[in-house]
C-alpha positions in Angstrom: 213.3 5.1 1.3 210.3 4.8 2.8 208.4 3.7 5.5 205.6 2.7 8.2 205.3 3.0 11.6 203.6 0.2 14.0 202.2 1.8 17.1 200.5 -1.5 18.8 201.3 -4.7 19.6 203.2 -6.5 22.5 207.1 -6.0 22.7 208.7 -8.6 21.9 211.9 -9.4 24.0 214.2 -8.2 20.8 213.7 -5.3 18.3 214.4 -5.0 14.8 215.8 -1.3 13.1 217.1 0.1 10.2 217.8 3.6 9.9 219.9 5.6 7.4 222.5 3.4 8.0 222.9 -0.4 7.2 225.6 -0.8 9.6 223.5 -2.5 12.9 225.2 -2.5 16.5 223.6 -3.2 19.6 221.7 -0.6 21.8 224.2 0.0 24.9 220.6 1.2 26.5 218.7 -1.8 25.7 220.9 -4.9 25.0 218.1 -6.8 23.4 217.2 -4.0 21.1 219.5 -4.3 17.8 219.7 -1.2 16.0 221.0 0.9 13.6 222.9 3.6 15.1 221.7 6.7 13.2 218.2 7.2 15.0 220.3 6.4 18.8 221.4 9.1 18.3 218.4 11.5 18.0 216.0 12.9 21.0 214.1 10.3 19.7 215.4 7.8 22.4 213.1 7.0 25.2 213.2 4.7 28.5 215.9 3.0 27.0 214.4 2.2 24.0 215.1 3.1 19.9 212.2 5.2 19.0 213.0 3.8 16.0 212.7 0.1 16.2 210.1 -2.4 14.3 208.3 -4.6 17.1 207.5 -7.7 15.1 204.3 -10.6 15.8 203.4 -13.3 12.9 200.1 -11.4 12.0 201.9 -7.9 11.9 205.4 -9.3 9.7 202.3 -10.5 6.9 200.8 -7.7 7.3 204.0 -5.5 6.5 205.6 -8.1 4.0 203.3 -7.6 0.9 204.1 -4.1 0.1 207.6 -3.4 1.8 210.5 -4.5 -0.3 214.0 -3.5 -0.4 216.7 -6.0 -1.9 219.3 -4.3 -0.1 217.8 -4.7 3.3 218.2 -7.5 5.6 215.7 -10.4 5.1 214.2 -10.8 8.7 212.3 -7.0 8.0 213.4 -6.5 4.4 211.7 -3.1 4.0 211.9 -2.3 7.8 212.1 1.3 7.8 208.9 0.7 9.5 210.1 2.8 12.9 208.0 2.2 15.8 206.7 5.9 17.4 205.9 6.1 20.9 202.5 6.7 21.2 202.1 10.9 22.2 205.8 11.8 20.6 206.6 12.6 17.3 210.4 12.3 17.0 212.5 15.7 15.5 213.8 13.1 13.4 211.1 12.2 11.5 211.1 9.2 9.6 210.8 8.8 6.0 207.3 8.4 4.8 205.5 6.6 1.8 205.1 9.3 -1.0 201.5 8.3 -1.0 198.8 6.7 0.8 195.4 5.9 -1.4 192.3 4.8 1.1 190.0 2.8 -0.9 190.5 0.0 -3.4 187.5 0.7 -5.7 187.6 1.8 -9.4 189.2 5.1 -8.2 192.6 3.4 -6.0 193.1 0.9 -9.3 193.3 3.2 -11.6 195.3 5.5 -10.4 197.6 2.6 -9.0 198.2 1.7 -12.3 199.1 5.0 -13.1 201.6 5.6 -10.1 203.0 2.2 -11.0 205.1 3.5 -14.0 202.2 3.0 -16.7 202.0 5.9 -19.0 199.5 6.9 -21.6 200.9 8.1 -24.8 198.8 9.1 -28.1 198.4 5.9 -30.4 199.8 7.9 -33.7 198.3 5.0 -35.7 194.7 6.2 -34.6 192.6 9.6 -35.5 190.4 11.2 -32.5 187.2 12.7 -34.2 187.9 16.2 -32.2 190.1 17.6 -34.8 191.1 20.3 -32.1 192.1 17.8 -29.6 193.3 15.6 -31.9 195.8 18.7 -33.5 197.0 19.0 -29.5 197.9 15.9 -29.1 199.8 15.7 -32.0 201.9 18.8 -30.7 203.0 16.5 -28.0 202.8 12.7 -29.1 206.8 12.2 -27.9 205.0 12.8 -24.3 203.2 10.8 -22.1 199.4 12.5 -21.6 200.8 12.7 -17.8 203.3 15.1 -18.4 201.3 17.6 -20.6 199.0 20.4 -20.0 195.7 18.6 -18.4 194.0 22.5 -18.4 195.2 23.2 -22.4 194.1 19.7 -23.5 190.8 19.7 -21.9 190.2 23.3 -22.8 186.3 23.4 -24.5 185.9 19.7 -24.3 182.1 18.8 -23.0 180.7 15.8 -21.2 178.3 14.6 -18.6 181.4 14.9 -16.1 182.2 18.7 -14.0 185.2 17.7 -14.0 187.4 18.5 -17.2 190.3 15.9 -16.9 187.6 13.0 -16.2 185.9 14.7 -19.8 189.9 14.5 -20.9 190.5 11.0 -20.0 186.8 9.5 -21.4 187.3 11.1 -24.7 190.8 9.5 -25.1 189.4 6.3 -23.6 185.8 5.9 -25.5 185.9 8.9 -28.1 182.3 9.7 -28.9 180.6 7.2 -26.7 177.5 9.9 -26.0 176.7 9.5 -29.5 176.7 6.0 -29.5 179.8 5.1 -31.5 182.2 2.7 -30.3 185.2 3.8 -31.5 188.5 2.7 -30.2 190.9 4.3 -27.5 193.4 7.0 -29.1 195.9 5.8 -26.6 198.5 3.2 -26.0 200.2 2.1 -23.2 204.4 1.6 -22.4 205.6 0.8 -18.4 208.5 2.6 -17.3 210.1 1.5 -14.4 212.0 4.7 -13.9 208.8 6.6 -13.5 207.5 4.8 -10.5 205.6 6.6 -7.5 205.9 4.0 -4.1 202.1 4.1 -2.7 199.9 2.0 -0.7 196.6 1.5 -1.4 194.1 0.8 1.9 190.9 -1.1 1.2 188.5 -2.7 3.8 188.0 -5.6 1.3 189.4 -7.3 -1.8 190.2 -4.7 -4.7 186.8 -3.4 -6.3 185.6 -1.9 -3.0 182.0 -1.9 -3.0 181.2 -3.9 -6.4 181.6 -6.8 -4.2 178.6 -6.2 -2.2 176.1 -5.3 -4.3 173.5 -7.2 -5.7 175.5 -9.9 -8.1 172.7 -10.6 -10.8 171.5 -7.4 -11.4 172.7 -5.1 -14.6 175.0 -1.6 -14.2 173.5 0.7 -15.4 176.5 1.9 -17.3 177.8 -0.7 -20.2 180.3 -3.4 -19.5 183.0 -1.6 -21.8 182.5 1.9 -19.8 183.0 -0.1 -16.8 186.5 -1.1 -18.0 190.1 0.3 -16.5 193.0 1.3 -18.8 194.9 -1.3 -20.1 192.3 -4.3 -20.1 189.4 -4.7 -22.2 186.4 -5.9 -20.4 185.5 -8.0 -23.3 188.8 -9.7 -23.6 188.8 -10.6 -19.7 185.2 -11.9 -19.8 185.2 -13.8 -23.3 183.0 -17.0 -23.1 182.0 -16.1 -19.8 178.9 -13.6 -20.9 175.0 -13.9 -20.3 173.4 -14.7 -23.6 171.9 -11.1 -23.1 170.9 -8.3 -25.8 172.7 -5.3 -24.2 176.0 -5.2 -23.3 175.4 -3.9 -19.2 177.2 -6.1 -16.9 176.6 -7.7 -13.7 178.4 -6.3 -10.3 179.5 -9.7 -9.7 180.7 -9.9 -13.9 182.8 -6.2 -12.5 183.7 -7.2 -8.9 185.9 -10.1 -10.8 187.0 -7.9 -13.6 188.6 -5.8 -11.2 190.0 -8.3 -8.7 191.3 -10.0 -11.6 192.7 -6.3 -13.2 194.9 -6.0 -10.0 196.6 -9.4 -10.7 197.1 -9.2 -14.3 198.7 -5.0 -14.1 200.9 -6.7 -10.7 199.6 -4.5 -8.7 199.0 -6.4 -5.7 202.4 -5.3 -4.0 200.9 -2.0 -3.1 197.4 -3.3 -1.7 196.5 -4.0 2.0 193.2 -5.7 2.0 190.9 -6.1 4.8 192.0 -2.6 6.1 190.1 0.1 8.3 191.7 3.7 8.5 190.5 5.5 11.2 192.2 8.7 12.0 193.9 11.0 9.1 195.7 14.0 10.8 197.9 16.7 9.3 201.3 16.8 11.1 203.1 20.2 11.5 207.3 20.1 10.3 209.5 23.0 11.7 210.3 23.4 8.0 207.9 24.5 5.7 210.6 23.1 3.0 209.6 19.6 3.9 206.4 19.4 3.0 203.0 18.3 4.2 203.4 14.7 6.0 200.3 13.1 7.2 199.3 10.5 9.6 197.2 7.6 9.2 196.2 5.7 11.7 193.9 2.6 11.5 193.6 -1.6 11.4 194.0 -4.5 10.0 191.6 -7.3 10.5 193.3 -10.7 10.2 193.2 -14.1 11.0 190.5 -15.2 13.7 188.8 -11.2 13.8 192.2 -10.2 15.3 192.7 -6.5 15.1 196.2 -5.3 14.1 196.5 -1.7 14.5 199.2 0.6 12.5 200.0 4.0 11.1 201.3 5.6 8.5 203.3 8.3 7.6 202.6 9.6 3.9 203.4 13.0 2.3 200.4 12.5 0.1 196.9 11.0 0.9 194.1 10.3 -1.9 190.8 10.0 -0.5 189.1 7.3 -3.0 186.6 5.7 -0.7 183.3 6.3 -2.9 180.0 6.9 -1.7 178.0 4.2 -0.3 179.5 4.1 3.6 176.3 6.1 4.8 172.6 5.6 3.7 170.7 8.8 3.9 168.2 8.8 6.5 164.7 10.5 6.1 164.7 11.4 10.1 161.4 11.1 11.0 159.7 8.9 13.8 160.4 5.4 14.0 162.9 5.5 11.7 165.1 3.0 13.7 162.3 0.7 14.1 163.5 -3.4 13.5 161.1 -3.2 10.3 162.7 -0.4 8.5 165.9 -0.6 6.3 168.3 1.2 4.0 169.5 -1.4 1.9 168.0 -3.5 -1.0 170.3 -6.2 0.1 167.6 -6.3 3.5 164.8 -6.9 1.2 166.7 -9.8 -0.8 167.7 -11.2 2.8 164.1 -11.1 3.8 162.8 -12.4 1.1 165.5 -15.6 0.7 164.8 -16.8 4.4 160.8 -16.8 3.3 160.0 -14.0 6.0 158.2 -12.0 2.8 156.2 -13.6 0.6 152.5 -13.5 -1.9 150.6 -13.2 1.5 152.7 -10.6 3.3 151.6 -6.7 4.0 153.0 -4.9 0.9 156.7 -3.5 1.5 156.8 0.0 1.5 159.5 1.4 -0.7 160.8 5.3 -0.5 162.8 6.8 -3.3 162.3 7.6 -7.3 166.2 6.6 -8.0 167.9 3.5 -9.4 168.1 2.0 -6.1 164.5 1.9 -5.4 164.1 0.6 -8.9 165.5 -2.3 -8.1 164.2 -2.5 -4.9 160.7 -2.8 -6.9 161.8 -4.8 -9.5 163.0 -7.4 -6.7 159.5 -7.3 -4.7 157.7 -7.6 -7.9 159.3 -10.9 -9.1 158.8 -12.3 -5.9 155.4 -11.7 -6.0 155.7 -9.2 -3.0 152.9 -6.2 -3.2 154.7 -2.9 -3.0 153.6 0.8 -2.1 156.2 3.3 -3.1 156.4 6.8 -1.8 158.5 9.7 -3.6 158.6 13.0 -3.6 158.9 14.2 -7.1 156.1 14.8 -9.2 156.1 11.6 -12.2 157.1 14.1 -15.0 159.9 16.0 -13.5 163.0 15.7 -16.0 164.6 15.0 -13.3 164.0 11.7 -12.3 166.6 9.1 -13.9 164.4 7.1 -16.0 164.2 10.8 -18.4 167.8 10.1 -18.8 167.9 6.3 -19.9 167.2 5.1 -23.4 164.4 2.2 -23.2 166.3 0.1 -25.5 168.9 0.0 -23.3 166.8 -0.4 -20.0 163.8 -1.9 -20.7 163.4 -2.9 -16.9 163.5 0.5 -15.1 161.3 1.7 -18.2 159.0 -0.7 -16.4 158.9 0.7 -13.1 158.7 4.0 -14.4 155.4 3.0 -16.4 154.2 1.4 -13.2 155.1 5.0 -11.1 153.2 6.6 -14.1 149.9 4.6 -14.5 149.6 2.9 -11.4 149.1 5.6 -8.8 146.7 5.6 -5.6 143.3 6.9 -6.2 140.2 8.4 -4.0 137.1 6.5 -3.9 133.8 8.2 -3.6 133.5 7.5 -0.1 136.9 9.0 0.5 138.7 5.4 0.9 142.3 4.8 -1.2 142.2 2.0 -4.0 145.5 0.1 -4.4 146.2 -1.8 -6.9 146.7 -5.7 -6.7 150.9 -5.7 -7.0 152.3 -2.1 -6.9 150.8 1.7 -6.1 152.9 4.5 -6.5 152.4 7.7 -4.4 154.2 10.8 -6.4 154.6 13.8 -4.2 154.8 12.0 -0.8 156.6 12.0 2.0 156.9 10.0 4.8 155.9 11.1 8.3 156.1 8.3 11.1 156.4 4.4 11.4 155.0 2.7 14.3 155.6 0.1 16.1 152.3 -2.3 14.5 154.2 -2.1 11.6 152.1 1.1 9.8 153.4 3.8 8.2 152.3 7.6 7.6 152.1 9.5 4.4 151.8 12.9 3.9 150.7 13.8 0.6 147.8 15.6 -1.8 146.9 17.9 1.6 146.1 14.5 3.3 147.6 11.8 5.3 147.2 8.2 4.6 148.1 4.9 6.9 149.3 1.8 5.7 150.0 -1.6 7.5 153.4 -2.7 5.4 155.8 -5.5 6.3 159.4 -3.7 6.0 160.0 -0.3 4.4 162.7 0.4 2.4 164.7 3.6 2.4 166.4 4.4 -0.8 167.1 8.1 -1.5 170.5 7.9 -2.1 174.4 7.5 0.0 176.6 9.6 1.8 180.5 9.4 1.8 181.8 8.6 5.5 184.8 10.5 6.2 184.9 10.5 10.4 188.5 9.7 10.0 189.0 13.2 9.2 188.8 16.2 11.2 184.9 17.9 11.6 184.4 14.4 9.4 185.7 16.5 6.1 182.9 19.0 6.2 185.8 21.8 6.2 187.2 20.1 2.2 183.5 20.8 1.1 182.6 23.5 -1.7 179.9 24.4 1.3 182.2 24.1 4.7 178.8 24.6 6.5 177.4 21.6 4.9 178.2 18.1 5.0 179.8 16.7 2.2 177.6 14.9 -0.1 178.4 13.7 -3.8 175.7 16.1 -5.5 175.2 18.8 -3.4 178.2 19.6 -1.8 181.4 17.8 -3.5 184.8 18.3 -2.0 186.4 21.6 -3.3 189.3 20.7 -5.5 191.8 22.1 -8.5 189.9 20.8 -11.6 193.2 20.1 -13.2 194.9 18.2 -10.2 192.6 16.9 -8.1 194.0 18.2 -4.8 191.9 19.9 -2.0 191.8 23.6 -2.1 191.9 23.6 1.3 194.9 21.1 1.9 197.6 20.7 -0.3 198.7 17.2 -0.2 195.5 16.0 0.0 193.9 14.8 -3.0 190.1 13.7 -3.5 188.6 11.5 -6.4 185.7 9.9 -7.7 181.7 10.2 -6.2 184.0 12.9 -3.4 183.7 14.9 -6.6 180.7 14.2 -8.6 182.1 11.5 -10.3 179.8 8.9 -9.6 180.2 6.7 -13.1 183.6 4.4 -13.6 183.7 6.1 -16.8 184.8 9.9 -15.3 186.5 8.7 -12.0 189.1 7.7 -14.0 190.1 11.1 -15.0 190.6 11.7 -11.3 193.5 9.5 -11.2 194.9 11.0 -14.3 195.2 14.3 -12.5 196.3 13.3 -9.6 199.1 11.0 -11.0 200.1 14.0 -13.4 200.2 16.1 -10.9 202.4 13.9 -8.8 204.9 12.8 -11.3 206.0 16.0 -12.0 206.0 17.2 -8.3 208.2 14.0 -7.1 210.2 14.7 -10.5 211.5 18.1 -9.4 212.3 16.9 -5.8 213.6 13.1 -7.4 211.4 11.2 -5.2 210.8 8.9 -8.2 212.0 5.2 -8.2 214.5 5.2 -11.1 216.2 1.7 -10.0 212.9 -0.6 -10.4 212.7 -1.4 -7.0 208.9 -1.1 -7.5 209.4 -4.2 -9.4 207.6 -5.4 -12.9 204.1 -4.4 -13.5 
């Protein structure tokens, strides 16, 4: 049993509970309050109300109905062990939580959705892994789901472009070999097993596939369409007659975005999603009895019909932070960096440039950053005809930069740019003045000092500084993750605790094997929280943590084992 308590709303004149006990009768301290009998009779009770009743309005009942079912429950609140908590007092009593709680609904909440949902990955014993060794291990096991064997012995001297050895795990059993360029097929197959069930929630501020749905839909991933994929459903398959006549096989974000939305539906996984859904607090509760367990608290809202805000919160003995990496642009903090003229996001300079504001006779757009990002941010100027300066601080031959790292086959446009970085940087004139050239100047080793409000811009760089009049400048040096729902926003999870967290330079410190925080048990981190920025390793992050959680929920029986999850 499980449940979720509702902390806002208006009373209504009558109450809905359930407690332990199916048998209702009324509330001799509130007559209009039915109830359940078991919770009445806790300190719980206050003013004359059941601490543990369900408050219900339209917005809130829909909001509750899509992933609270239980057949043997009344059918006004079928899965109503939603208590209501009185806003300061947690009751001695505490009421029964939801095993686990996953904020975000990108690549990262799916997958591992699919694994909690009684999905289990066993080897295919009609297929060969190259790796003999791996190979001879999983064959010492192949009765057993992977999720039940050693993640630490079968990742043991594996290597891949992942820190993280279950993600190098999971991708070699997904796409064996695929950094030497073979395509060879997955070694496992999958069986659902409704006994092996975990109930979870998964929170997501949009529709599943988190941020995929706001990026740029006609651009290409740099990863390719089949590493993009989730177990279970080949991206091919799903997107058959429906492909660009293009050479490579890189995808769109809009071609993923629907792969994913549509992944949800076809695994029936939408029971345990909650769309349109902001968390904004995530505390650790203290029990009396260190027996119990960690139980957390989440607290947040739901935007509905009209921009109505319905808050809620949530009790869960397990919370997976799977929110990615793109809530917070990195800001260069110098002068004038709030300025109306200066942004963070390429989807400001598409905006800009669709409403005719930029165009073949405007200042150049400045452009600062020597990632992806700002690739694309030049690539978009450029076919519009739109001069561009762009300002980074590496030098144009440090390995490094991510153009080293892509094959030109493969990405013949960002091998573009980086030709442009290369042979089209600003130059000294004799009489000391700067000669740009007609569509794009780079400026390797520069930094940005100070915008102003005429619209110019100040770069330091080559023991000089140099003005420019631009039209916008662009900001691209990469994302932060936004964790303010947590306490000292998460810096404490950090490998660093002095340092904010940051994908690359200071990912949350977790077991390698199970994916849970060193620094909290029950909490669990995944994905760009812990260097796993590609789709391809984040994936190994929810085979961890679903490992990990099967067979902690096994010892205590917490597992579903009567299908009331339902069919996947």
């Amino acid at each position: 049993m499980f449940g979720v308590i509702l902390l806002e709303g208006e009373p209504l004149p009558q109450s809905i509970c359930f407690g332990l006990s199916q048998k209702n009768k009324k509330n001799k301290k509130n007559p209009n309050t039915i109830c359940c009998g078991w919770c009445c009779n806790t300190t719980s009770v206050m003013k004359g109300h059941c601490a543990f009743s369900l408050t219900f309005r339209g917005s809130v009942q829909k909001f509750l109905e899509p992933f609270l079912c239980f057949p043997s429950a009344p059918s006004l609140a079928q899965a109503a062990a939603m208590p209501l908590l009185e806003e300061t007092t947690l009751p001695q009593e505490h009421p029964s939580t939801f095993p686990v709680v996953i904020i975000g609904n990108g690549p990262s909440g799916i997958c591992l959705s699919y694994l909690l949902s009684g999905y289990k990955p066993y080897l295919d014993t009609a297929t060969v892994h190259p790796n003999p060794i791996l190979y001879r291990k999983l064959q010492e096991a192949k009765h057993l789901p992977i999720t039940e064997q050693d993640m630490e012995y079968l990742s043991e001297g594996l290597e891949g472009r992942s820190r993280n050895p279950v993600a190098v795990l999971f991708d070699t059993l997904l796409h064996p070999n695929a950094d030497f360029g073979y395509e060879f097929p997955p070694v496992l197959k999958w069986r659902k097993d409704k006994n092996q069930q975990i109930p979870h929630l998964v929170l997501g501020k949009g529709t599943p596939g988190g941020a995929w749905h706001a990026m740029e839909g006609s651009m290409l991933t740099v990863s390719l369409g089949i590493w993009m994929e989730l177990p279970g459903v080949n991206y091919r398959d799903l997107t058959n007659g429906q492909r660009r006549d293009v050479t490579s096989d890189r995808a769109t974000p809009e071609e993923i975005s629907s792969y994913y939305k549509d992944y949800v539906k076809l695994k029936g996984l939408q029971k345990n999603f909650v769309d349109n859904t902001y968390v904004t607090s995530v505390q650790k509760l203290f029990r009396g009895n260190e027996l119990d367990g960690t139980l957390w608290e989440i607290r947040g809202y739901r935007q509905v019909q009209n921009d109505t805000h319905v808050s809620f919160s949530l009790f869960a003995e397990n919370v997976v932070l799977a929110t990615g990496a793109s809530d917070s642009p990195v800001r260069l903090g110098v002068e004038g960096e709030d300025l109306p003229f200066v942004f963070h996001s390429i989807s400001d300079l598409g905006l800009a440039v669709s409403q005719g504001k930029l165009d073949v006779n405007s200042d150049p757009v400045l452009v600062v950053g020597a990632g992806l990002s700002a690739a694309d941010a030049v690539l978009c100027a450029c076919n519009s005809n739109i001069r561009v300066l762009h300002a980074f601080r590496k030098n144009i031959d440090n390995q490094d930069l991510i153009f080293k790292q892509l094959p030109k086959t493969l990405y013949p446009e960002y091998h573009k740019v980086y030709n442009m970085m290369s042979s089209q940087t600003w130059s000294t004139t004799v009489d000391s003045g700067i000669t740009l050239f007609p569509d794009y100047t780079s400026f390797p080793e520069h930094c940005v000092v100070s915008f102003q409000s005429d619209l110019k811009c100040l770069l330091q760089g080559d023991n000089s500084l140099k003005a420019f009049k631009i039209s916008m400048a662009l900001i691209l040096i990469g994302t932060n993750p936004n964790l303010f729902f947590l306490k000292d926003q998460g810096q404490y999870l950090g490998q660093d605790p002095t340092r904010p967290i940051s994908c690359k330079q200071n990912p949350i410190d977790i077991n390698p094997y199970t994916f849970e925080c060193t620094k909290e048990p029950g909490l669990f981190a995944m994905g760009p929280l812990v260097g796993d920025n590609f789709v391809r390793f984040l994936k190994g992050g929810a085979l961890g943590i679903a490992s990990c959680l099967l067979k902690r929920l096994k010892k205590r029986d917490k597992l579903i084992s009567n299908g009331l999850a339902g069919d996947g």
